[in-house]
C-alpha positions as CSV (number, residue, x, y, z in Angstrom):
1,X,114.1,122.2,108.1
2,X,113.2,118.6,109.9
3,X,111.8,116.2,108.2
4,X,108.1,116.2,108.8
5,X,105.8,112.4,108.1
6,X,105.0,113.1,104.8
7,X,108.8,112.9,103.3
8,X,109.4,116.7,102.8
9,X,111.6,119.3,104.7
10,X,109.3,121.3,107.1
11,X,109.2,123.3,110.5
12,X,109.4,121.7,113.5
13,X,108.7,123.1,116.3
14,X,109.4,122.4,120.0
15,X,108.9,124.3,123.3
16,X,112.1,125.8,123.8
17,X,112.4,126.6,119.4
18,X,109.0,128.4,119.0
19,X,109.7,132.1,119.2
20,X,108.4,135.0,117.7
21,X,109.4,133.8,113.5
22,X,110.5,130.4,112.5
23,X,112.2,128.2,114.4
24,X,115.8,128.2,114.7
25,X,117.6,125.2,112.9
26,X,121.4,124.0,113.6
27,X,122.5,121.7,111.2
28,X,125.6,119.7,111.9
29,X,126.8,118.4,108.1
30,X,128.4,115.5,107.6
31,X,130.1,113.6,104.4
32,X,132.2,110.6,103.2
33,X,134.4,111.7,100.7
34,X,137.5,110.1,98.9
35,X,139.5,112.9,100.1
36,X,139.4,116.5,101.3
37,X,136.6,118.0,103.6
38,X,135.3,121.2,102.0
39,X,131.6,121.2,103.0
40,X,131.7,124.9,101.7
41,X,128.6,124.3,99.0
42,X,126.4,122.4,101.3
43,X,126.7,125.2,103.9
44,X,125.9,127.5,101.6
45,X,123.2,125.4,100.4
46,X,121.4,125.5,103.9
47,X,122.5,128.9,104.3
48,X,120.2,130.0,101.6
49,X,117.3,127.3,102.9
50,X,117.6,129.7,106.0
51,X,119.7,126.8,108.4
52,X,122.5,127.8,110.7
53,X,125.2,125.4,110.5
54,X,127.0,124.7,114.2
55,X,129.4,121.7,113.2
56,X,130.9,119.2,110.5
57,X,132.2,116.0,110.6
58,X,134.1,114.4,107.1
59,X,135.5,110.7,107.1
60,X,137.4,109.6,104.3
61,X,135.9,106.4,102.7
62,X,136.1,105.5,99.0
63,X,132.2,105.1,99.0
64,X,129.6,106.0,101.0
65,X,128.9,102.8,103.7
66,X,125.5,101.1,102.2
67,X,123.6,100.7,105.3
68,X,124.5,104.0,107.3
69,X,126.5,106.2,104.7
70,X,129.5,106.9,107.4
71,X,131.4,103.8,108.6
72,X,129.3,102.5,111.7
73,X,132.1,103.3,113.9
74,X,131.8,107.0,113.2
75,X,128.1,107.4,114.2
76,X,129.1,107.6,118.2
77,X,131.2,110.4,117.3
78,X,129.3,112.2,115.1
79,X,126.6,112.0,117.7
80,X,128.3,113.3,120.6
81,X,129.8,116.0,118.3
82,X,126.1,116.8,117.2
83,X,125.2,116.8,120.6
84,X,127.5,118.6,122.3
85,X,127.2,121.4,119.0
86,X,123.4,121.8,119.9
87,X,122.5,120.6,116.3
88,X,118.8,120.0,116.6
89,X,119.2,118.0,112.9
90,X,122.2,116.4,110.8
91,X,122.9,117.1,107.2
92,X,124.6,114.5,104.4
93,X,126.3,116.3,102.0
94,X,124.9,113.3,99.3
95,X,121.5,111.8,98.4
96,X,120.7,108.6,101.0
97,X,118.9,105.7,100.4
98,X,116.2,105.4,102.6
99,X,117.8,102.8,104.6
100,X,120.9,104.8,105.4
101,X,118.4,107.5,106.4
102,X,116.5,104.9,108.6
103,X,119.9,103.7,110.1
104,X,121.0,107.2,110.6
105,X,118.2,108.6,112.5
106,X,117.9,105.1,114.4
107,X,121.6,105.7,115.0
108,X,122.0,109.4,115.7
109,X,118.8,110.1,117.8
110,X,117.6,113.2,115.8
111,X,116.4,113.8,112.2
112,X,118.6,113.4,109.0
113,X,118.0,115.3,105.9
114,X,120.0,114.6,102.8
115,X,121.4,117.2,99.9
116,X,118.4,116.1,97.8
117,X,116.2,117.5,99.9
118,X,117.9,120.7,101.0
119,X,117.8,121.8,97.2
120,X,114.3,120.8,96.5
121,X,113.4,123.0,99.8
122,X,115.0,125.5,98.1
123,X,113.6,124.9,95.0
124,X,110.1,125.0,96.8
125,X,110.7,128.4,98.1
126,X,111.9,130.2,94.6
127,X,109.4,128.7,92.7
128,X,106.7,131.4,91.7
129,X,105.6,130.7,88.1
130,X,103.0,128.2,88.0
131,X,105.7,125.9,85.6
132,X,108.1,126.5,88.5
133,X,105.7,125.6,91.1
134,X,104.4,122.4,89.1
135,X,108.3,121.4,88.5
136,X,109.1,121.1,91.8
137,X,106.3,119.1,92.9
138,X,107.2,116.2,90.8
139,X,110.5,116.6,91.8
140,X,109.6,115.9,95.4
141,X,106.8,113.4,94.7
142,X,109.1,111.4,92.9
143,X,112.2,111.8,95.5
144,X,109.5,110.8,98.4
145,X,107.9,107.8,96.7
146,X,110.8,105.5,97.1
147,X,110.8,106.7,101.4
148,X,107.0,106.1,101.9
149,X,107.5,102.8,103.2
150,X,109.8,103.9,106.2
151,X,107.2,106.5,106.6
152,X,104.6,104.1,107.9
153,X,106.6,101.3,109.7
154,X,104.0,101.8,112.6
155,X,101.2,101.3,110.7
156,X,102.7,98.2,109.4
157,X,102.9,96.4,112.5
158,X,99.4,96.9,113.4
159,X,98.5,94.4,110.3
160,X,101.2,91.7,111.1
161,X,100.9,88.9,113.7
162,X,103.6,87.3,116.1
163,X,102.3,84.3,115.5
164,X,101.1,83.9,112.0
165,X,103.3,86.7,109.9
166,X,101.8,85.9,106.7
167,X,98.2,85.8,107.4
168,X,96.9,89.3,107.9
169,X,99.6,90.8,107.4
170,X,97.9,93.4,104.9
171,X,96.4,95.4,107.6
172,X,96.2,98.6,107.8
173,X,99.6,99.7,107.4
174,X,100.2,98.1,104.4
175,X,97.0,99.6,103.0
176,X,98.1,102.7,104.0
177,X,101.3,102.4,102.2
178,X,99.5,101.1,99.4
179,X,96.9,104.0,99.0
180,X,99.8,107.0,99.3
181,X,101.8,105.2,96.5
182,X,98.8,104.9,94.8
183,X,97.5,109.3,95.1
184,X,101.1,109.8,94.4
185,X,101.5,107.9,91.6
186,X,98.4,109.9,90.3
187,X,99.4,113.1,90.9
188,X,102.8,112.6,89.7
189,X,101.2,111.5,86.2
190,X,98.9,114.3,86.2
191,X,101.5,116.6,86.9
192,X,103.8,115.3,83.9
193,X,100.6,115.9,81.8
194,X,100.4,119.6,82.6
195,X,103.9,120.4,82.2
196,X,103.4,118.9,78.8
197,X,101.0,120.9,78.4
198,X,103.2,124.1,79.7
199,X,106.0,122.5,77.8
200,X,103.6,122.6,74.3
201,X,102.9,126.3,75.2
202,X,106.7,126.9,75.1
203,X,107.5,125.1,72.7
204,X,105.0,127.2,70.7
205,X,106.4,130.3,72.3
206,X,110.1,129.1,70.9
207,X,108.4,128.8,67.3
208,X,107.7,132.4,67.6
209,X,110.9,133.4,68.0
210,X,112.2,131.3,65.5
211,X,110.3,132.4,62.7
212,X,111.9,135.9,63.3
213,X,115.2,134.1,62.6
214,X,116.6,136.0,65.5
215,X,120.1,134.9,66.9
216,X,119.3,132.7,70.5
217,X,122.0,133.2,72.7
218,X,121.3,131.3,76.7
219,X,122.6,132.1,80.0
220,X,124.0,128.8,81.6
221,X,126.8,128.4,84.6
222,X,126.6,127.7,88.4
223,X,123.9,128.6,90.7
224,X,125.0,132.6,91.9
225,X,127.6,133.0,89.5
226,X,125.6,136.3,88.0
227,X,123.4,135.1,85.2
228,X,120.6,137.4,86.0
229,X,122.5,140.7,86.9
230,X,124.4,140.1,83.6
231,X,120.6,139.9,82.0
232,X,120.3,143.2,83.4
233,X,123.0,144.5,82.3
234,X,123.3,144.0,78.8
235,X,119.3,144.2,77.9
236,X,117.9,146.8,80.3
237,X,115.8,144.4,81.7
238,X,115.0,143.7,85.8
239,X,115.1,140.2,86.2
240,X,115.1,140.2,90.8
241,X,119.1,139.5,91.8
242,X,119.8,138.2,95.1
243,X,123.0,137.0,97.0
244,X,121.4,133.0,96.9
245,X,121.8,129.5,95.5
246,X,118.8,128.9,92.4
247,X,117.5,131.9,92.8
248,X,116.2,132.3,89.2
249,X,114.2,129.0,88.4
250,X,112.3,130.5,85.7
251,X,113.7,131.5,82.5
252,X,113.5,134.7,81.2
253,X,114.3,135.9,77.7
254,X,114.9,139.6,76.6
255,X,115.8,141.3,73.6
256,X,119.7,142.1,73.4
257,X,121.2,144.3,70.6
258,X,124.7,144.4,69.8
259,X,125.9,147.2,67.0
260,X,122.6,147.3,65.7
261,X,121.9,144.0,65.4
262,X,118.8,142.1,67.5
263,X,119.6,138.5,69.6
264,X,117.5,136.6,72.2
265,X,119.2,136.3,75.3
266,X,117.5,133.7,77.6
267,X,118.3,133.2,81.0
268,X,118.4,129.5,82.6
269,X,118.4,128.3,86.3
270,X,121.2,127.7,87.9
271,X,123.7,124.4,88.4
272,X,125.2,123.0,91.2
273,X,128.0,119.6,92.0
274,X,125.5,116.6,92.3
275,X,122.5,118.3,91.1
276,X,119.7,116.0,92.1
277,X,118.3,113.7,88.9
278,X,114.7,114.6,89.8
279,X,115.9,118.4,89.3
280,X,117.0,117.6,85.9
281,X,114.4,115.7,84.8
282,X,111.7,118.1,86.4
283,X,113.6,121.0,84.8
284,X,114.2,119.5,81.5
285,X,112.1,122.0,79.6
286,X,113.8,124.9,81.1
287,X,116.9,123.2,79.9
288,X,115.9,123.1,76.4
289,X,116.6,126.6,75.8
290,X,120.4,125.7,76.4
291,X,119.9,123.2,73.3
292,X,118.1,125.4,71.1
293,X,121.1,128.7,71.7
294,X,123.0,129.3,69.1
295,X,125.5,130.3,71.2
296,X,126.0,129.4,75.3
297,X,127.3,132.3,77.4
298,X,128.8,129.5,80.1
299,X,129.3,132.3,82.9
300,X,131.6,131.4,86.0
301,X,132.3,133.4,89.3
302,X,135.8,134.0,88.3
303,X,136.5,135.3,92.3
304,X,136.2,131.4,93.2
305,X,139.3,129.7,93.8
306,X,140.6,128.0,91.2
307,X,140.4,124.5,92.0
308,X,136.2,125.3,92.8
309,X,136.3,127.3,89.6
310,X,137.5,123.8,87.9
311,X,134.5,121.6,89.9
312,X,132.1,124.4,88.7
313,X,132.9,124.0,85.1
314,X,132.8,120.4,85.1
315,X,129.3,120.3,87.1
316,X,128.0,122.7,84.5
317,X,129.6,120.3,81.5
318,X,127.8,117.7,83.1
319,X,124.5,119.4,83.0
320,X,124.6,120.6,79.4
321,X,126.0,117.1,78.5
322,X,122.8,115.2,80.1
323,X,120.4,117.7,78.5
324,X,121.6,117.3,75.2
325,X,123.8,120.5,74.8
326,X,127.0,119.4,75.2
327,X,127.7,120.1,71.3
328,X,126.6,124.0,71.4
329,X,128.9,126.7,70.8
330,X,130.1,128.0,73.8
331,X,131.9,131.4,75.2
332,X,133.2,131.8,78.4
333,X,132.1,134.0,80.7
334,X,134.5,135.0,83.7
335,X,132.3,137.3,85.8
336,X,133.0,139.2,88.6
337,X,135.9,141.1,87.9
338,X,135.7,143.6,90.2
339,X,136.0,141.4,92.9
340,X,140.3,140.5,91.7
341,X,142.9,142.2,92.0
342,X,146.1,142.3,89.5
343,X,147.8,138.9,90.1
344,X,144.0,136.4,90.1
345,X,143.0,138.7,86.5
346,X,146.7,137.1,85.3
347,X,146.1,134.2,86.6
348,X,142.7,133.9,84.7
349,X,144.3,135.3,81.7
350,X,146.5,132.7,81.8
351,X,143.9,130.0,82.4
352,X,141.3,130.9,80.7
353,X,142.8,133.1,77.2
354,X,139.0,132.3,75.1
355,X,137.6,133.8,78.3
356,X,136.1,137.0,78.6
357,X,136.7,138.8,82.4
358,X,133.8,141.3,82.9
359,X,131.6,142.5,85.9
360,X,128.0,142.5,85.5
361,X,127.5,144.4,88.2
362,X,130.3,147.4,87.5
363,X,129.7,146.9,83.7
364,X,133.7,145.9,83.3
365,X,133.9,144.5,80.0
366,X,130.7,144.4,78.7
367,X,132.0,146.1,75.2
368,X,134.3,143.3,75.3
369,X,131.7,140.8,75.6
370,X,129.0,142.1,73.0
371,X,132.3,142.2,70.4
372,X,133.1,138.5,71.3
373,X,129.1,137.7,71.2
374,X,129.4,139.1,67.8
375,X,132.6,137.5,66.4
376,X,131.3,133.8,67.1
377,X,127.8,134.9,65.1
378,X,130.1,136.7,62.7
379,X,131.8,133.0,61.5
380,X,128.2,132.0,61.1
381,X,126.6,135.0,59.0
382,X,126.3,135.0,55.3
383,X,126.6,137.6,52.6
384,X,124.0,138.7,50.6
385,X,122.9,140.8,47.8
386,X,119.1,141.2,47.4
387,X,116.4,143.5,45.5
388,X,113.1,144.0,47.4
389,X,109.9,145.6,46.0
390,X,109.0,148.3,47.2
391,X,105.5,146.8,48.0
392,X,107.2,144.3,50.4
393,X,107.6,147.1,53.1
394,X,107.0,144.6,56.1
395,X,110.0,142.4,54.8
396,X,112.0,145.5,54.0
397,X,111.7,146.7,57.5
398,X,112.0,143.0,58.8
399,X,115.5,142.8,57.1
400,X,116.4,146.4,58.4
401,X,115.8,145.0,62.1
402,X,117.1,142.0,61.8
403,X,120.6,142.4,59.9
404,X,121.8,145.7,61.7
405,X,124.2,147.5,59.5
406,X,123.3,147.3,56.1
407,X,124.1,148.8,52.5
408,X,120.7,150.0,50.7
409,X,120.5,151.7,47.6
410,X,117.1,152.5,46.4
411,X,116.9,151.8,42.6
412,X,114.0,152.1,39.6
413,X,113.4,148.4,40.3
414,X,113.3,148.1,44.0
415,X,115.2,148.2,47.2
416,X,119.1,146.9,46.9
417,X,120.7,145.3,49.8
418,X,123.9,144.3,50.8
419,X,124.0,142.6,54.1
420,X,125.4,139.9,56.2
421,X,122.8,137.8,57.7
422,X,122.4,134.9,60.0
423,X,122.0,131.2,56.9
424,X,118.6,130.3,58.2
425,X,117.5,134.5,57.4
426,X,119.6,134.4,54.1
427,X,118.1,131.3,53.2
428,X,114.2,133.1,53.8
429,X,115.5,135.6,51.7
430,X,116.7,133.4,48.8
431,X,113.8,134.7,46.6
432,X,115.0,138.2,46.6
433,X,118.4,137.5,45.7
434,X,120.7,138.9,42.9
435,X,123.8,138.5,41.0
436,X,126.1,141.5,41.0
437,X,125.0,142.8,37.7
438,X,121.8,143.3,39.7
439,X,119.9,139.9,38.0
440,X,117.7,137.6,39.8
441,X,119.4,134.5,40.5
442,X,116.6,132.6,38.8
443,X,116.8,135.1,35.7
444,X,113.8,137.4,36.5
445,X,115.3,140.1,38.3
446,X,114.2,139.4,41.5
């Protein structure tokens, strides 16, 4: 997972490392934090980008130093710990600056990789849709353009004399630099086109589904906290599940019914504590199903402790707050259930009393849920009294799908409904509406 000279994370590969598969990388993670020294997320962050971790070091610092992110005093140590740890590569649990990523490798002898670009390696490996695939691109692009210039430093000197430093100075190094800001610069706006153009086809997509006035109900929460297994479970669908951070990146939306009654459930990738900018930005599209829900299933693995269950929900507010849906309705989600015993359910009870405690994978509580799903669209459904022709058969059997449980009778006039129905569907239906005497609201019967 070294960092190779074009800015990304890649293999590297040495005499004693090169063995039947990929090379074997030891990470030893450091971080400057304000207090505490739980590196748990970052090792499971290079767990998943397939790193072994052999070693940590935390210092306690109100803010990262500028010029080599740990105090300068604490780079001997961490080098001799790295050292004697057999780390072939050290690990920042934060995004660096390029000079503190200059400093540290000029510092610590070996390569440095930053949290920024663990994820986007990760990213880089889930990504399968072509979307997914064009996303993370831009994301790295635009994390690398700001570290080209360190990339070349040895091409620079080539173009720069002792004795005259500003005449030809623009040698080849600085062209270089020049010409890989320049492709990248191009690719990254070509790429923004096509995901506007993926982005158009969505958004077209999305019109689809609106027009059948369907309830949209989105998966959001932290990275491996069950999103897709709870897909699974309540719409029969069989989105891949595995034990690993942003393993979805694509979303997926199914059908969902609930007593009769038809929703689209979509689900969203994953969130994480300092989730990088470019990620956000690159995923922004994705994101916009969690702005367009009617309701947000925020779901939580309620087997974390409870002090990480608090940093999870507030990573996840953060998220939905910078894409624009920090206003949606939400329901909480407490998954994993089978996973507590007697005195953490309590606890969560206790915590958490809007929440609903299920297990996706065991199928706990998944009544409970689809009752709660329906209670919050319940405030929002309005009742109706309507007379259909019996010539409109497609609307007839729209309204049949659409509102679940219904009262019909079947008159000399038309079809008579009673129903409750989502406003935007009552209001398609306004033309077909009736008083109770059985009238058209506009005096023609309907």
């Amino acid at each position: 997972m070294q960092r190779s000279r074009n800015g990304r994370i890649g293999e590297a590969r040495s005499g004693n490392e090169i063995d039947a598969g990929r090379p074997k990388q030891r990470a030893f993670c450091i971080a400057a934090l304000e207090a505490g020294d739980d590196l748990s997320e970052l090792h499971e962050l290079l767990r998943t980008a397939g790193v072994a971790v052999v070693g940590q070091i935390v210092q306690h610092l109100d803010q990262p130093h500028p010029n080599t992110y740990i105090g300068p005093g604490k780079l001997a140590e961490v080098k001799e710990a790295a050292k004697a740890a057999d780390a072939n590569v050290v690990v920042c649990d934060d995004e660096l600056s390029p000079r503190q990523e200059r400093n540290l490798e000029e510092g610590l002898g070996m390569p440095v990789v930053d949290r920024t670009s663990v994820i986007l390696d990760i990213f880089a490996g889930h990504a399968h849709s072509a979307e997914g695939k064009l996303q993370v691109e831009l994301a790295q692009l635009e994390y690398n353009m700001a570290r080209m210039r360190g990339l070349w430093t040895h091409l620079e000197r080539l173009g720069a004399s002792a004795a005259a430093p500003g005449i030809g100075a623009r040698g080849p190094g600085e062209s270089q630099i020049e010409t890989d800001r320049r492709l990248a610069r191009n690719r990254i706006t070509a790429l923004r086109r096509r995901l506007k153009g993926v982005s158009a086809s969505r958004a077209t997509m999305r019109a689809e589904r609106e027009r059948a006035h369907l309830p949209q109900i989105a998966l959001a929460g932290y990275t491996n906290a069950g999103k897709s297994t709870l897909l699974n479970r309540l719409t029969g669908a069989e989105v891949g599940v595995r034990d690993r951070l942003f393993h979805t990146l694509d979303p997926t939306t199914r059908e969902l019914r609930i007593h009769g009654r038809p929703y689209l459930l979509t689900d969203t990738v994953g969130f994480i504590r300092k989730l990088p900018h470019q990620v956000v930005d690159a995923f922004a599209a994705t994101l916009h199903e969690t702005r367009e829900a009617d309701l947000i299933l925020h779901v939580i693995d309620a087997s974390a402790p409870e002090a990480e269950t608090a940093e999870m929900l507030r990573a996840v507010d953060e998220v939905l707050e910078s894409v624009g849906a920090g206003d949606q309705p939400r329901l909480l989600v407490l998954n994993k259930a089978d996973a507590l015993d007697e005195e953490r359910r309590a606890e969560l009870g206790f915590a958490h009393p809007d929440g609903v405690l299920i297990s996706a994978e065991t199928g706990e509580g998944i009544d409970a849920l689809g009752d709660r799903i329906e209670e919050e669209f319940r405030r929002t459904l309005r009742s109706v009294d309507l007379l259909l022709p019996y010539a409109d058969g497609a609307a007839l059997a729209e309204l049949h799908d659409a509102a679940g449980d219904l009262q019909r009778d079947d008159t000399a006039d038309g079809v008579r409904i009673h129903a409750r129905l989502p406003a935007t569907l009552a209001e398609r239906y306004a033309r077909y509406a009736v008083d109770a005497a059985g009238v058209g609201v506009n005096g023609d019967g309907g």
